[in-house]
C-alpha positions as semicolon CSV with decimal commas, in nm:
position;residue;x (nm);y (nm);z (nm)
1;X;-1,144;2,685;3,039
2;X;-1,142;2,441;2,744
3;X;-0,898;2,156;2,953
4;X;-1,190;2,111;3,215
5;X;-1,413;1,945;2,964
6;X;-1,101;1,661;2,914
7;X;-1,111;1,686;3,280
8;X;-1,418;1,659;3,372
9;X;-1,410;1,346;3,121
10;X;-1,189;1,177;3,329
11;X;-1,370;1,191;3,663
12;X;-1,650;0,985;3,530
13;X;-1,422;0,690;3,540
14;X;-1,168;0,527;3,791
15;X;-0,882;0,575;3,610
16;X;-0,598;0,548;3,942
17;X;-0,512;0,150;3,918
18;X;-0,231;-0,048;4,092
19;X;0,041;-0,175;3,845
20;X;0,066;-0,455;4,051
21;X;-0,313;-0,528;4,092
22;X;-0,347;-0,493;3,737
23;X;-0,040;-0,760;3,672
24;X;-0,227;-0,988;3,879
25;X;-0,574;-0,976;3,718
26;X;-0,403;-0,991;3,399
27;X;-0,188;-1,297;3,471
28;X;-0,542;-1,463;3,673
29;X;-0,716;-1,379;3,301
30;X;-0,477;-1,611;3,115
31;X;-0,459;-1,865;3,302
32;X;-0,802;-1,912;3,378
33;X;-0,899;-1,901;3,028
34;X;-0,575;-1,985;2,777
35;X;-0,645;-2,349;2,796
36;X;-1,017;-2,292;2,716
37;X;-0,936;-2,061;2,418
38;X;-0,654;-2,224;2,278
39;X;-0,844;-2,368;1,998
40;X;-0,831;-2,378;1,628
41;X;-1,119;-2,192;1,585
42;X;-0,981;-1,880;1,802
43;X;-0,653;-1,931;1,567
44;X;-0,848;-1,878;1,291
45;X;-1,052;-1,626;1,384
46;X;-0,735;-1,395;1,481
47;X;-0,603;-1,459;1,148
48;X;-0,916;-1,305;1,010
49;X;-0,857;-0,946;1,279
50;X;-0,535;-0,910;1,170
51;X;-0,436;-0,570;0,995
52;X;-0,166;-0,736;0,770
53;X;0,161;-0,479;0,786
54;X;0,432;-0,356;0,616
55;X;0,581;-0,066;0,786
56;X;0,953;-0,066;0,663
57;X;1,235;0,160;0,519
58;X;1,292;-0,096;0,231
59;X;0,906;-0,054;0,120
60;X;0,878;0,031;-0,238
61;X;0,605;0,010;-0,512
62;X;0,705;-0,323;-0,623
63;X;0,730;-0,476;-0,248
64;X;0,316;-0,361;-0,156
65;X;0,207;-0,516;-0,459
66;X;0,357;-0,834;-0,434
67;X;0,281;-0,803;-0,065
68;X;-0,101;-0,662;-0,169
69;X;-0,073;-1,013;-0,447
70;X;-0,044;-1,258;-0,163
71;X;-0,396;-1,147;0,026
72;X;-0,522;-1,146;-0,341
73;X;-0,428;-1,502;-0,354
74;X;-0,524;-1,615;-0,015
75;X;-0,885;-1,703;-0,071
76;X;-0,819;-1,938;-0,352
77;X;-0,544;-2,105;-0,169
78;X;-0,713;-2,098;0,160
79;X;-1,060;-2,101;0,089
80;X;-1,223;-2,210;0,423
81;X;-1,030;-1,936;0,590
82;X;-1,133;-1,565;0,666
83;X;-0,883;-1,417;0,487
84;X;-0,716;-1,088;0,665
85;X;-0,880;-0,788;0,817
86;X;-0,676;-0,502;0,637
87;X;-0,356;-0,433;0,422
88;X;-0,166;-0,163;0,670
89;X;0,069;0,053;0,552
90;X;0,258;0,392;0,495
91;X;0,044;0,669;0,355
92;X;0,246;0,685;0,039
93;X;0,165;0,332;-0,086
94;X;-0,257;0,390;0,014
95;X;-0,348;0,422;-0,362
96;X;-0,116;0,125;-0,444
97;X;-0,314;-0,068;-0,239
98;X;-0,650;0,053;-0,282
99;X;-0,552;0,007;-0,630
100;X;-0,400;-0,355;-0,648
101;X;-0,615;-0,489;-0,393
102;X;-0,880;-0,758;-0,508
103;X;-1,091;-0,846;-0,216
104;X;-1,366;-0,627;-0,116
105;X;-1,360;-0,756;0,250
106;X;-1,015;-0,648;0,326
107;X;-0,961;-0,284;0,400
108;X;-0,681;-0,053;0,292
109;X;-0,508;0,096;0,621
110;X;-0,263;0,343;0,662
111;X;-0,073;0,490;0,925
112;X;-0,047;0,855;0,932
113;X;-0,040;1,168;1,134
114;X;0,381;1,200;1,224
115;X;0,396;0,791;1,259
116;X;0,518;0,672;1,478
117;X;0,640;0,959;1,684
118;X;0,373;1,195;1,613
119;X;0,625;1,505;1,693
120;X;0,553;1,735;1,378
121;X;0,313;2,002;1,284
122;X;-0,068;1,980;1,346
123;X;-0,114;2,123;1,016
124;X;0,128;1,820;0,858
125;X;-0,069;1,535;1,055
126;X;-0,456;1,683;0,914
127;X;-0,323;1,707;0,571
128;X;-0,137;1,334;0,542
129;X;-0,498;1,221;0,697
130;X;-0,661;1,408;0,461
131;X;-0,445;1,284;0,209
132;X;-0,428;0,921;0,306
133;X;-0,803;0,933;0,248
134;X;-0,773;1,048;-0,068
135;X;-0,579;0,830;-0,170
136;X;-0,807;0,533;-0,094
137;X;-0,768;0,443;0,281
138;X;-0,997;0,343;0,423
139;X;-0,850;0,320;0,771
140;X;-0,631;0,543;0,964
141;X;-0,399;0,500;1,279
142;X;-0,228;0,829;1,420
143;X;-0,009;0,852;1,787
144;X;-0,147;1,068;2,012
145;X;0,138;1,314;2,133
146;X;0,284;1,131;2,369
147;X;0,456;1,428;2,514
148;X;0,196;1,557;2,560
149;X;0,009;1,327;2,742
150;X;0,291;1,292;2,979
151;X;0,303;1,670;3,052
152;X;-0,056;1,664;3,084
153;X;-0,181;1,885;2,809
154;X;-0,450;1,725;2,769
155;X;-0,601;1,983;2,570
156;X;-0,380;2,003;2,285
157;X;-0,334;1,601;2,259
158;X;-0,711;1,606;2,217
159;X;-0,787;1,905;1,999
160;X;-0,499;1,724;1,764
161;X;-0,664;1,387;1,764
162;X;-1,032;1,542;1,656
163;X;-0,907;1,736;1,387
164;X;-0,733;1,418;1,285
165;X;-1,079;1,283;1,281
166;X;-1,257;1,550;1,074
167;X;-1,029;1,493;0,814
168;X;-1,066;1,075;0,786
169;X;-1,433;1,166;0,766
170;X;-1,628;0,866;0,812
171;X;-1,331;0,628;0,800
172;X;-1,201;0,397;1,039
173;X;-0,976;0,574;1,279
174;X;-0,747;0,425;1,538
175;X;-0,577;0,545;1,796
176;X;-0,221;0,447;1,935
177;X;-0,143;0,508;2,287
178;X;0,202;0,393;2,248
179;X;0,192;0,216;2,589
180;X;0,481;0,105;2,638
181;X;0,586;0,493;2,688
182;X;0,313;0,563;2,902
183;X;0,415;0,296;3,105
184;X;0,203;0,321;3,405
185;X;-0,150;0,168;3,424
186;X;-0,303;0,500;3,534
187;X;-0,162;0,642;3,226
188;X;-0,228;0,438;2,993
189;X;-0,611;0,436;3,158
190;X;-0,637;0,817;3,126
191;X;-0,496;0,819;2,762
192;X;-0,741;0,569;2,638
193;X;-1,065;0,750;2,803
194;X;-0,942;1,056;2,661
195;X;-0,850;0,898;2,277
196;X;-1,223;0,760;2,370
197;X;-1,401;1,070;2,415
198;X;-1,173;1,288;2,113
199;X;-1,333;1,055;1,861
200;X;-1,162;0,739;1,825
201;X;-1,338;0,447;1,672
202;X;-1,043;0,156;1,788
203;X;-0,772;0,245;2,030
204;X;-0,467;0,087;1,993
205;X;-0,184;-0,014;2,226
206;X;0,158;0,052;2,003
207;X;0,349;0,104;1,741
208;X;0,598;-0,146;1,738
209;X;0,862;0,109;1,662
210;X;0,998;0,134;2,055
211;X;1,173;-0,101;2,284
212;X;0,776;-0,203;2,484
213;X;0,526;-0,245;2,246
214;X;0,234;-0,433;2,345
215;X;0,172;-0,632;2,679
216;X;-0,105;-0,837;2,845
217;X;-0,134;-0,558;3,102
218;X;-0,207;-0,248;2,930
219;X;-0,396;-0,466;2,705
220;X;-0,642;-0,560;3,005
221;X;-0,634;-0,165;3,083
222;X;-0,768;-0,049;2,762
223;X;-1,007;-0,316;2,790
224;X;-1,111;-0,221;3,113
225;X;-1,132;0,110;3,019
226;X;-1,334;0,054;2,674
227;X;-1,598;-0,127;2,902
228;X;-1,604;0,185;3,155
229;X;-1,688;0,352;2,828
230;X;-1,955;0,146;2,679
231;X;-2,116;0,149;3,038
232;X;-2,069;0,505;3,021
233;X;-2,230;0,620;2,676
234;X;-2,342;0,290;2,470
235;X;-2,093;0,325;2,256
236;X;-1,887;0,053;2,136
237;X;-1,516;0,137;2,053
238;X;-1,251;-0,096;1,937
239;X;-0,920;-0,283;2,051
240;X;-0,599;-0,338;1,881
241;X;-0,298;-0,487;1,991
242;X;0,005;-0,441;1,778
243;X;0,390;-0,460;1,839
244;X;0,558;-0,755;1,902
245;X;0,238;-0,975;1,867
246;X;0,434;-1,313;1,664
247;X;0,312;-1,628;1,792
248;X;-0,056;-1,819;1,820
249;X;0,007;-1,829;2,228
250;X;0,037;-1,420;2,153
251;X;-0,299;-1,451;2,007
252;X;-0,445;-1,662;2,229
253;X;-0,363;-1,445;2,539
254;X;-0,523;-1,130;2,374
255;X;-0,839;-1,359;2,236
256;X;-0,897;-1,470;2,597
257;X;-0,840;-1,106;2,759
258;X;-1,105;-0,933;2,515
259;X;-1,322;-1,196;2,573
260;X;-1,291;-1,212;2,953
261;X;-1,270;-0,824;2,984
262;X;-1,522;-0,728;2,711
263;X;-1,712;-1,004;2,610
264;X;-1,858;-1,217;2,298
265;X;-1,968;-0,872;2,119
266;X;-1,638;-0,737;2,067
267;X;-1,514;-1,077;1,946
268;X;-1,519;-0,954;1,553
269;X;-1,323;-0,794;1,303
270;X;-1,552;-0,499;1,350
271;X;-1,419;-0,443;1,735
272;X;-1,075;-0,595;1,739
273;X;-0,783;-0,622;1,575
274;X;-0,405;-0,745;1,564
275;X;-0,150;-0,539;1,401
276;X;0,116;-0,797;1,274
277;X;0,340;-0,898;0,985
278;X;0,498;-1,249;1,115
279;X;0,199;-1,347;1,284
280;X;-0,016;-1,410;0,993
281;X;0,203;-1,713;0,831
282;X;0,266;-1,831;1,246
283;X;-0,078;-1,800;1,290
284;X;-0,196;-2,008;0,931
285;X;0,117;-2,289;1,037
286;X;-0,079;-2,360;1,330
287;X;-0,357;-2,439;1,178
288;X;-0,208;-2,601;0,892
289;X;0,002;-2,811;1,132
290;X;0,291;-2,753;0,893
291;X;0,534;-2,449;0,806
292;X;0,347;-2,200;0,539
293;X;0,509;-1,890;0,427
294;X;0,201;-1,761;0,270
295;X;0,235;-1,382;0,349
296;X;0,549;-1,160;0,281
C-alpha cells in the first residue's frame, strides 16, 4: 500500500522523544550558549534571515507598497546592514510586490495553500501555488493538514504537500508544521521527517495565527530532526521559526539552538529564517542602541 512508503520513512529515524527530556536539552542549549551568542553580530545577522511579514485583514494595495517602500529604502539608510531576507505576504499582493520591490537580494514570499488552516480543497491549494508563482513569488509557505497528521493519514497530508511542490516548481517552498497544534515532541518529530521526505526545501514551526506559535522546544525538535535528515540523505533542508518571535533575546535563543543543534552551515539566509513583523525594527533598535521604527 502507498502509506508504507511514509511509513517506512519514519522508521529510519528515532522519532519517540520525551517532552520532558526534550525541555531539558532545550533549556541546557540556551543557557550554555545565550551569553556566547548574544552579540551584535548575531543581531544583525537575524535581521538579514528575516522573512519581513504582513499577514493582516487590513492589507490593501496601498499598505504592501508602502510596506514593500521601506525595504526599498533600507539599504540607503542602513547601508552596513544586510537588509531583509524576503517580503512575506498573502498571495493576492505577490505581483505587488514582485512588482514594487527594488532589491534583487530580497525575495518575494507568499503564503498559500488554505493559510493558515489549510482545511480546503486540494485542487484550491495547487492552483493558489500555482498562481502565487505566477504572479512573481518566489517563495511559498503552505500548512500541512494538520488534521490530518493528527489522525495519522499520513498519506494524504503527503500526497497534498508534493503536489503543492510540483506546482512552485523550482521555488522556495516551506513547510509549516503548525506546532503548537501538534503539541507533542513525537509529533512534531514525525511531521517534520515526513514534510522532509514530501519535498520541502525549509520546514517551518507556525503560523502565528493560533494561541502556541513557536517555542524553543519544537524548535530544537525540527532541528534535531533536520540533522537526522542530512545524516540520512546529504541533503540540507531549512529552518524557520515564526509566530510570536518579537524581541533580540527571541533571536538570540533560536541563533544559539541552530547553531548548537545544526551547526555553522545552516547559519545563512539560505538555511534559516525568522518569520516576523515587530522583530525587524526590535531587532535594528538593538543595534542602533536607540528606538527606530524603520519597518511598518
Amino acid at each position: 500500500m502507498e502509506t508504507n512508503k511514509y511509513l517506512d520513512a519514519l522508521k529510519k529515524f528515532q522519532t519517540e522523544l520525551d517532552d520532558e527530556e526534550v525541555k531539558a536539552e532545550t533549556a541546557k542549549i540556551i543557557a550554555d550558549g545565550y551569553d556566547q551568542n548574544n552579540t551584535t553580530d548575531v543581531l544583525k545577522f537575524s535581521l538579514g534571515c528575516i522573512d519581513l511579514t504582513s499577514l493582516n485583514p487590513t492589507d490593501n494595495e496601498e499598505r504592501i507598497r508602502d510596506f514593500v517602500e521601506r525595504v526599498n529604502l533600507f539599504e540607503e539608510a542602513y547601508p552596513n546592514y544586510d537588509n531583509v531576507a524576503s517580503i512575506c505576504v498573502y498571495p493576492n499582493f505577490a505581483e505587488t510586490v514582485s512588482t514594487f520591490l527594488d532589491v534583487s537580494e530580497v525575495d518575494t514570499t507568499v503564503v498559500a495553500a488554505g493559510f493558515p488552516s489549510s482545511q480546503t480543497f486540494d485542487e484550491i491549494k495547487v492552483a493558489e501555488c500555482s498562481l502565487a508563482v505566477a504572479s512573481g513569488a518566489d517563495e511559498v509557505d503552505i500548512v500541512i493538514n494538520v488534521g490530518q497528521m493528527l489522525a495519522g493519514d499520513y498519506e494524504s497530508m503527503c500526497d497534498t504537500i508534493q503536489e503543492c511542490k510540483e506546482a512552485c516548481k523550482d521555488k522556495i517552498f516551506k513547510v509549516i508544521l503548525e506546532t503548537g497544534a501538534l503539541k507533542k515532541a513525537s509529533l512534531i518529530a514525525k511531521a517534520s521527517i515526513l514534510a522532509m521526505y514530501a519535498g520541502a526545501d525549509f520546514i517551518k514551526t507556525s503560523t502565528g495565527k493560533i494561541d502556541v506559535a513557536a517555542t524553543p522546544e519544537a524548535a530544537y525538535v525540527m532541528c534535531k530532526m533536520i540533522k537526522a535528515y542530512y545524516d540520512e540523505t546529504g541533503t540540507r533542508i531549512g529552518f524557520k521559526v515564526a509566530g510570536g518571535v518579537r524581541t533580540p533575546e527571541d533571536a538570540v535563543k533560536y541563533y544559539t539552538i541552530v547553531k548548537t543543534v545544526l551547526g555553522e552551515e545552516w547559519l545563512t539566509k539560505d538555511l534559516y529564517r525568522i518569520g516576523a513583523s515587530s522583530a525587524a525594527n526590535n531587532l535594528l533598535s538593538a543595534i542602533e542602541g536607540q528606538t527606530i521604527k524603520h519597518f511598518l
